[in-house]
C-alpha positions as CSV (number, residue, x, y, z in Angstrom):
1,X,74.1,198.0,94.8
2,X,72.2,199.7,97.4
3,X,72.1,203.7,96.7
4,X,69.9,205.0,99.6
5,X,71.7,204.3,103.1
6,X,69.9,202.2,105.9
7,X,69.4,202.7,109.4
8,X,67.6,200.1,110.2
9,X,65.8,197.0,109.0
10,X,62.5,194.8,109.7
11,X,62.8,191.0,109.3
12,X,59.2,189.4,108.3
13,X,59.5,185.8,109.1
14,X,57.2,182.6,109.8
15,X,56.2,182.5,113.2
16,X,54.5,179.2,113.1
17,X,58.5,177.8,111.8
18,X,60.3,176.6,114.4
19,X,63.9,177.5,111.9
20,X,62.6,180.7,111.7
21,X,61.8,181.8,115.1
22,X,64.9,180.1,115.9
23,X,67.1,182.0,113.4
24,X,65.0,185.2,114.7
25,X,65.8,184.9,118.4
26,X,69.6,183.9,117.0
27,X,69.8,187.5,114.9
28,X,68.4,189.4,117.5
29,X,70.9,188.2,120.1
30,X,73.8,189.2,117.7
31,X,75.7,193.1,118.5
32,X,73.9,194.8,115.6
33,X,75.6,197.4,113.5
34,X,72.7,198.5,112.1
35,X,69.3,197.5,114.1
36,X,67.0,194.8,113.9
37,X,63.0,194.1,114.2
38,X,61.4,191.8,113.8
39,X,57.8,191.4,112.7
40,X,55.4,188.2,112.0
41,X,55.1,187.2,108.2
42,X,51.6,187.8,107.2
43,X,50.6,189.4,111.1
44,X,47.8,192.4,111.2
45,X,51.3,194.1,112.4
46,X,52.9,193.6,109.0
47,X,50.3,193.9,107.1
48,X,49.8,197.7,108.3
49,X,53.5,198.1,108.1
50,X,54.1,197.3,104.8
51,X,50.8,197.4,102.7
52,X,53.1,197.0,99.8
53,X,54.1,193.7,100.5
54,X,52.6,190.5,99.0
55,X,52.3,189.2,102.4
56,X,51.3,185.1,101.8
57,X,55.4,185.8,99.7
58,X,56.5,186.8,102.9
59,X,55.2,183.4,105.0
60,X,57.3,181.5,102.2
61,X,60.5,183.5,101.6
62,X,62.3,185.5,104.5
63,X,61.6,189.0,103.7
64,X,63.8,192.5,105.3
65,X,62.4,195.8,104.7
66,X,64.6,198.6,105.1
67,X,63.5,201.5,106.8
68,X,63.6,203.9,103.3
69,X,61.5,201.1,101.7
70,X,63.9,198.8,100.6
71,X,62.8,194.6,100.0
72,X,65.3,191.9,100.1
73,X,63.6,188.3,100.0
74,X,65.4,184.8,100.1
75,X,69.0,184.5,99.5
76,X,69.6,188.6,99.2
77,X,67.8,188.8,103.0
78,X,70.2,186.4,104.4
79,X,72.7,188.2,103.2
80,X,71.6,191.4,104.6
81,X,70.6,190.0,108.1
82,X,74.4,189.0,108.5
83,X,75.3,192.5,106.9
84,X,73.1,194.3,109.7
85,X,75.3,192.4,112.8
86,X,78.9,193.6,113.8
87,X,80.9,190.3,113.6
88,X,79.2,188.9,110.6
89,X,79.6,192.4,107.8
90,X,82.6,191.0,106.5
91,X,81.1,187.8,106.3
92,X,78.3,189.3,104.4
93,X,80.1,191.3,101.7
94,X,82.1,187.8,100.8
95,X,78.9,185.4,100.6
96,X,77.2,188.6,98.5
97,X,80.1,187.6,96.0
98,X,80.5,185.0,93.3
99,X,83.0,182.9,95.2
100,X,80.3,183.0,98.2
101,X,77.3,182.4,96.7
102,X,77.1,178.9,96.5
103,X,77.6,178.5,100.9
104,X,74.5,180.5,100.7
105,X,72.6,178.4,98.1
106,X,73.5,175.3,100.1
107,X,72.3,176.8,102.7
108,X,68.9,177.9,102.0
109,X,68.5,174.5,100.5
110,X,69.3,172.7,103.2
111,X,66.8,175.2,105.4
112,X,64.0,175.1,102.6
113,X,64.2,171.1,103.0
114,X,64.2,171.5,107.1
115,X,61.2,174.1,107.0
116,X,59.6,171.4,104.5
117,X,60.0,167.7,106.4
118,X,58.2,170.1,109.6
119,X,55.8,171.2,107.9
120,X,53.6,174.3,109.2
121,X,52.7,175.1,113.1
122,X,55.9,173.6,114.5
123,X,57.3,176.9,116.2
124,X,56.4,174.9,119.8
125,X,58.5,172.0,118.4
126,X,62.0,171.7,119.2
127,X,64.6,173.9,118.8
128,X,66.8,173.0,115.6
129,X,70.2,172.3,116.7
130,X,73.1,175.3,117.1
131,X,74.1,176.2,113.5
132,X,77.6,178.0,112.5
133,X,76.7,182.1,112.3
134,X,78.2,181.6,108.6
135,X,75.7,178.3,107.8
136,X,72.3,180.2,108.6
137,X,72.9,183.6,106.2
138,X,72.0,182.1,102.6
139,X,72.6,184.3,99.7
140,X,73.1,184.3,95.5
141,X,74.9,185.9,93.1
142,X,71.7,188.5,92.7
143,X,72.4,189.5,96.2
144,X,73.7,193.3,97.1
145,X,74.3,193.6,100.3
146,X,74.8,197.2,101.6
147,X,78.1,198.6,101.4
């Protein structure tokens, strides 16, 4: 569980993925509870934001960064990206749970096979079709999202 409080938090995703800009441009749009940036996986811009970071990690797994230095990756992110938007919190705290974790598994597997069938340098290809808010926030039973 999370024991220093957020404020806000910095998504790193794949520029060059279609899914992901598409599931950027979708989070952003959201009412936000807590706010949202985003930054380019593997960009001079997160590379000077996050030295930290292993930053060819962050062009394969969805990465958030909290602003006191906190790292979610894959499933846990998701999780958190739906935590950070006002409709979606409750949302999050069930998918972080047991019971949830499996929508989120699904999920992740079914955007891990998407991202993989386009291969890389497709975010000029067309827009992946509308998904449900609570189909494009994987998470797993390691997940923590803030409470």
């Amino acid at each position: 569980m999370l024991s220093t409080p957020v404020s806000a938090l910095t998504i790193l995703y794949d520029a060059d993925c279609g899914l992901c800009v598409h599931l950027r441009n979708w989070l952003l749009r959201q009412p936000q509870l807590t706010p949202l940036r985003a930054v380019a996986a593997g960009s001079a811009a997160a590379r000077r934001r996050f030295p930290e970071l292993d930053h060819a990690r962050t062009l394969r797994e969805i990465t958030v960064v909290g602003d006191r230095g906190q790292v979610w990756t894959g499933q846990a992110a998701w999780v958190v990206c739906l935590w950070a938007l006002a409709e979606h919190r409750p949302r999050a705290h069930w998918l972080a749970t047991p019971a949830g974790a499996p929508f989120v598994r699904a999920t992740m597997l079914a955007a891990a096979k998407y991202r993989a069938a386009r291969g890389p340098g497709t975010a000029g290809g067309p827009t992946p079709p509308a998904a449900a808010p609570e189909s494009t926030a994987p998470c797993g039973e390691q997940c923590a999202a803030p409470g």
